[in-house]
N, C-alpha and C positions, 0 to 999 in steps of 0.2 A: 618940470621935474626930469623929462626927459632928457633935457639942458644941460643937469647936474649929470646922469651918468654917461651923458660924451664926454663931459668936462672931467670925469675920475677918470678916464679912458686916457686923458692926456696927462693922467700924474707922472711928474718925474721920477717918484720914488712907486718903483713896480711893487715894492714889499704894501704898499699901501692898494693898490688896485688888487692882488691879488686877494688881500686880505677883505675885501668889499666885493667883491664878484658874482658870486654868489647870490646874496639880498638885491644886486644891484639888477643880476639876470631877471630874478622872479620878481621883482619890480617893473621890470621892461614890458616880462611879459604880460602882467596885469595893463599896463598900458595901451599896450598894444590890442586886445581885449575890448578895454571901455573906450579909450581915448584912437582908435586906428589913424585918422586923417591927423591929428596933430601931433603924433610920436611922428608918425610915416615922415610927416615937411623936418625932422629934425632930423629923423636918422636918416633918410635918399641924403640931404644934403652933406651929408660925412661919407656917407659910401664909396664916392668916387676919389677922396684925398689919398692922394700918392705918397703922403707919411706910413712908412713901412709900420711902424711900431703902433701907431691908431689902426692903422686898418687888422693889425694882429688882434689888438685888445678890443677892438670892436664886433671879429669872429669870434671871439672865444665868449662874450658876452650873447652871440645871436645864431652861435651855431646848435645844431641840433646832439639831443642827450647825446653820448657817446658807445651808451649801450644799445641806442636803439637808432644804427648805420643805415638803417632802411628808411627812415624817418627822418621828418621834417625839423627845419630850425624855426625859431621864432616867428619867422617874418613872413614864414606861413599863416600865423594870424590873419594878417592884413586879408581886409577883401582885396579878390581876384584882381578887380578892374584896379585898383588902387596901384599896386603893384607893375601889372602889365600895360598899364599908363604911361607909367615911369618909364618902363626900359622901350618901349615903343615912341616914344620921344626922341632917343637916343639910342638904338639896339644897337650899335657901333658898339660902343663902349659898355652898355648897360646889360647886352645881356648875360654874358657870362657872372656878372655878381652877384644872379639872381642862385644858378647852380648847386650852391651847396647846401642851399635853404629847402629849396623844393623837396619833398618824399618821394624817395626812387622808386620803391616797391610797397604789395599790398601780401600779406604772406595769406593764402588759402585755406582754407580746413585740411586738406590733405599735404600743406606745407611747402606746395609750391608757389611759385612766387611770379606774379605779373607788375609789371610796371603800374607806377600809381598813372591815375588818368592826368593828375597835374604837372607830371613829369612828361608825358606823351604829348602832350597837347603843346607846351612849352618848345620843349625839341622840334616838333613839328613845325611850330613859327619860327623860332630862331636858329634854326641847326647852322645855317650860312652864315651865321655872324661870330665873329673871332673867338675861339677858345670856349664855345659853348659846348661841342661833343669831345675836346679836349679833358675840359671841366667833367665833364660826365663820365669821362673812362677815370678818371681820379675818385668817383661816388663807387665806382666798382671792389674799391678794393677799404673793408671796416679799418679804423683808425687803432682800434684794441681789441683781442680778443683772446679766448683762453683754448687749450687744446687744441686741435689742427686746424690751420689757416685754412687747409682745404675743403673743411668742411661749409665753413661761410661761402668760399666761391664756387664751389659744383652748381647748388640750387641754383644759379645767377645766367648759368650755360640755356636753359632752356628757356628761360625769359629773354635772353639778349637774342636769341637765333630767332625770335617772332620777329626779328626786324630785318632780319637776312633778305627777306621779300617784299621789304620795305619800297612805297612809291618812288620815294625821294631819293636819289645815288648816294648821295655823302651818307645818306645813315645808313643804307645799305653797306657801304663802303665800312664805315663805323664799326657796324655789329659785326663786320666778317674779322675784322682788326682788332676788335672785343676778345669775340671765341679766342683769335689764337693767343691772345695774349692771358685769358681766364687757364687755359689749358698749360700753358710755358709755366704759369705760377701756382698750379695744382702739383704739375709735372715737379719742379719745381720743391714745392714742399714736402709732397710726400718722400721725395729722395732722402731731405731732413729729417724727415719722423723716422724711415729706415737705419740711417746713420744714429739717429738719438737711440733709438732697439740696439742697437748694435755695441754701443759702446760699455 
């Protein structure tokens, strides 16, 4: 079954995948659930094809809800080792694909926010391999939201700066290239929000 929704992933008529996407998602994810090792050998082996328009309709089928940018996509399902199997095979190529799946953050009773442990630990093995902290300054910034963009990225400054003193250079590097870049697009917005008062 898993077969069939790679296989609608390559319809030529997009009117039909989009219309199937949905069922096709929450199908996946029961999949992935009962059936983990036999979904995982169908979809690892599509993950790496360099057809632009599969690998689009293959994220939108495996990415995470849209309302919830702190969280995980599907393929967080998967057991651990299943996964980190895969891209440790190949962490060249493999481990940035794994990025936008992983859960960034764990939000606190008091609504702060610390990095998920599966995102820490992740970074931690593959920071050095291509477009992995790349990939993660792109999980910085939610894909839709309502009211001020700045409000999603303030809470994100005090999580990213635990890494300022981070062991490893590059993520230390990372998180200081973070901040200033959370702060340019605070900065940034609220200019926006002022102009929108304004007008």
């Amino acid at each position: 079954m898993t077969a069939q929704i790679v296989k609608l992933s390559r319809a030529p008529n997009s009117d039909v995948f989009f219309a199937l996407d949905g069922p096709a998602r929450e199908a996946l994810l029961q999949f992935l659930k009962s059936h983990p090792s036999e979904t995982w050998e169908v979809l690892s082996s599509e993950l790496e094809n360099e057809d632009p328009l599969l690998r689009h309709r293959l994220n939108r089928l495996l990415e995470r809800d849209r309302e919830d940018w702190l969280g995980a996509g599907l393929l967080f399902e998967l057991p651990r080792d299943l996964y980190l199997g895969w891209v440790r095979a190949e962490p060249t190529k493999r481990a940035s694909i794994m990025v936008p799946w992983l859960p960034l953050a764990v939000k606190q009773h008091d609504s702060s926010l610390v990095w998920h442990p599966a995102m820490t630990s992740f970074v931690e093995e593959f920071s050095s391999q291509p477009d992995v902290l790349r990939g993660l300054s792109g999980r910085l910034r939610p894909g839709m939201w309502s009211d001020s963009l700045a409000s999603y990225l303030e809470p994100l400054i005090p999580m990213v700066s635990t890494w300022q003193n981070h062991p490893v250079p590059a993520i230390r590097a990372w998180a200081n290239s973070a901040i200033d870049n959370l702060r340019r697009w605070i900065d940034e917005e609220r200019e926006e929000d002022d102009d929108d008062l304004h007008r």
